[in-house]
C-alpha positions as a Markdown table, in Angstrom:
| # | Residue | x | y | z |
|---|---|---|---|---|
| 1 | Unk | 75.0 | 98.2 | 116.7 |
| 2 | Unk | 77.8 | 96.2 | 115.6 |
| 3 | Unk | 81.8 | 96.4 | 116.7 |
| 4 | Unk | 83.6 | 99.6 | 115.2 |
| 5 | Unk | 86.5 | 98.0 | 112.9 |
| 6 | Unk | 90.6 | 98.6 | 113.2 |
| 7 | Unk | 89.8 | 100.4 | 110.0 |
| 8 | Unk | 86.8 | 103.0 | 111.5 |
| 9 | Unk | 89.5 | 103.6 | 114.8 |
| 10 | Unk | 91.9 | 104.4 | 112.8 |
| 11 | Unk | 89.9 | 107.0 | 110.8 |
| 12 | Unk | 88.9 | 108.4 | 114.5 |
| 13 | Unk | 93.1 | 108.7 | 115.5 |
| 14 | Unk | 93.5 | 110.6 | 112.6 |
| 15 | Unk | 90.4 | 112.9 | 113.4 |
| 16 | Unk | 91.7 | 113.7 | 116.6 |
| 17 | Unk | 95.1 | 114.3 | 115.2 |
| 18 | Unk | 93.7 | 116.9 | 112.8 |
| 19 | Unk | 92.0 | 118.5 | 115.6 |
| 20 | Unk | 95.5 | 118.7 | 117.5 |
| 21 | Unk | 97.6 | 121.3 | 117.5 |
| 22 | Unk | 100.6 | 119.1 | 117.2 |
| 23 | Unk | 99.5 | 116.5 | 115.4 |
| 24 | Unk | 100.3 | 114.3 | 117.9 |
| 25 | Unk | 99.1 | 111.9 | 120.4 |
| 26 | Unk | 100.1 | 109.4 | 123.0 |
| 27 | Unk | 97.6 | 106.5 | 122.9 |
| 28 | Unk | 96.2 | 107.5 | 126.5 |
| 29 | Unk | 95.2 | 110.7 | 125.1 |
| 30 | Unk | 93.7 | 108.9 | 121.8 |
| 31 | Unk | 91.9 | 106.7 | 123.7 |
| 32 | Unk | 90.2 | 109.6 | 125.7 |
| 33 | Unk | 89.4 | 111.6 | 122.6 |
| 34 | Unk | 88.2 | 108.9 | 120.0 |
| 35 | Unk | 84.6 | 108.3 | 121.9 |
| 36 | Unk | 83.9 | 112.3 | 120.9 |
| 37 | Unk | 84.7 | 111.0 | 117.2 |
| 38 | Unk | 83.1 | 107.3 | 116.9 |
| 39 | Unk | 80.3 | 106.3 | 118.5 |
| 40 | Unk | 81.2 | 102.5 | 120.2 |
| 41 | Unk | 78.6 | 100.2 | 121.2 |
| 42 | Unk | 78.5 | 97.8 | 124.4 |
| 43 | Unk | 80.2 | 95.3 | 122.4 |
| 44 | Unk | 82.9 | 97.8 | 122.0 |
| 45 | Unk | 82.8 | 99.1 | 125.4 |
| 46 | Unk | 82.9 | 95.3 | 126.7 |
| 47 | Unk | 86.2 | 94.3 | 129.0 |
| 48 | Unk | 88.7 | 92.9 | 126.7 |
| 49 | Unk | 89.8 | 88.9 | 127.4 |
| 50 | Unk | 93.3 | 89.7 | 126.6 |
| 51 | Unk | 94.3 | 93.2 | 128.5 |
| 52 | Unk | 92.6 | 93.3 | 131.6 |
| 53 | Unk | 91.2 | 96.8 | 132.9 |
| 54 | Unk | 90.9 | 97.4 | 129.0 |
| 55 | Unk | 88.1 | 98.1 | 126.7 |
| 56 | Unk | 87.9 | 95.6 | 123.4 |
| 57 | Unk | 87.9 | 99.1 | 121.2 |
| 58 | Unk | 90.9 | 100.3 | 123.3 |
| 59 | Unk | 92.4 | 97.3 | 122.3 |
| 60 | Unk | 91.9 | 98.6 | 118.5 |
| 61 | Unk | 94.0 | 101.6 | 119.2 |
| 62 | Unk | 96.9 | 99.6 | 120.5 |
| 63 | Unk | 96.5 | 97.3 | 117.8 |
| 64 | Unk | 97.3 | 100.3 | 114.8 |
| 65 | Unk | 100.7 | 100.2 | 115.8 |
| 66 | Unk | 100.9 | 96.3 | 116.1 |
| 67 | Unk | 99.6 | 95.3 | 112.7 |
| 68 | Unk | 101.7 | 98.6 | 111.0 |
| 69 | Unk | 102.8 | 96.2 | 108.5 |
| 70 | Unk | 99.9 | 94.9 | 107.3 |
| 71 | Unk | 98.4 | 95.8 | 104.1 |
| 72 | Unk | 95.3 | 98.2 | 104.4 |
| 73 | Unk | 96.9 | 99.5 | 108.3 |
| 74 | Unk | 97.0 | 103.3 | 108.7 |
| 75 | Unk | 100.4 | 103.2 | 109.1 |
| 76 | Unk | 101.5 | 101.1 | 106.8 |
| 77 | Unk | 99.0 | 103.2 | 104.1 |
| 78 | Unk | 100.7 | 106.5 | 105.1 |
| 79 | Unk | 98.4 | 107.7 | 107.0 |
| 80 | Unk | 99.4 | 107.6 | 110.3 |
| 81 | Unk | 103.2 | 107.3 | 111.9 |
| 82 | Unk | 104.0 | 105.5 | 114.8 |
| 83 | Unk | 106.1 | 107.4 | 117.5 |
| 84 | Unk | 107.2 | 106.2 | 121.1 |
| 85 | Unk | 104.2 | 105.9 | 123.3 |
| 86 | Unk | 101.3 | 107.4 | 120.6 |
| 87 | Unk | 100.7 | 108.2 | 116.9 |
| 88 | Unk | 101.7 | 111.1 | 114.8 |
| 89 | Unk | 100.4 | 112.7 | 111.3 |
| 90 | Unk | 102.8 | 112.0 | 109.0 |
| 91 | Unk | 105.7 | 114.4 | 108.9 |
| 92 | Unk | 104.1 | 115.7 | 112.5 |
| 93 | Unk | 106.8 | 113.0 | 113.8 |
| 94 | Unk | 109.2 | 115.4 | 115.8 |
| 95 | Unk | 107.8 | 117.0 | 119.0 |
| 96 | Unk | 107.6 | 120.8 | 118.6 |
């Protein structure tokens, strides 16, 4: 099994934003929900290089809201929003 993509994380955010009731989630909370929506192999699972005490795919989470302005990014496609310490559904922005 191969390394799950920016792309196929993001896909998993916004599955566990649809199951939430708010439509919102800090990325600590993503980042414990995503494994019941993607399975991640040991390559994924392997300590990241660059963040230590970090998995490579957790790395992918963070990354969503780094790369926002790149072309083919959930957020920057409308599909996800950024908000301060998570990710929202759009127009799910505003805390209820």
């Amino acid at each position: 099994m191969s390394r799950v993509t920016e792309a196929e994380v993001a896909v998993a955010a916004e599955e566990v934003l649809t199951a939430s009731a708010s439509g919102r989630a800090t990325i600590k909370e993503l980042i414990e929900e995503i494994p019941n929506y993607l399975p991640l192999s040991a390559e994924d699972l392997a300590p990241s290089p660059t963040r230590p005490g970090e998995a490579l795919w957790e790395q992918q989470v963070r990354n969503i809201t780094s790369h926002k302005a790149s072309p083919g990014n959930a957020i920057c496609e409308g599909k996800l929003v950024a908000i301060p310490g998570g990710l929202a559904l759009p127009g799910r922005e505003a805390a209820a």
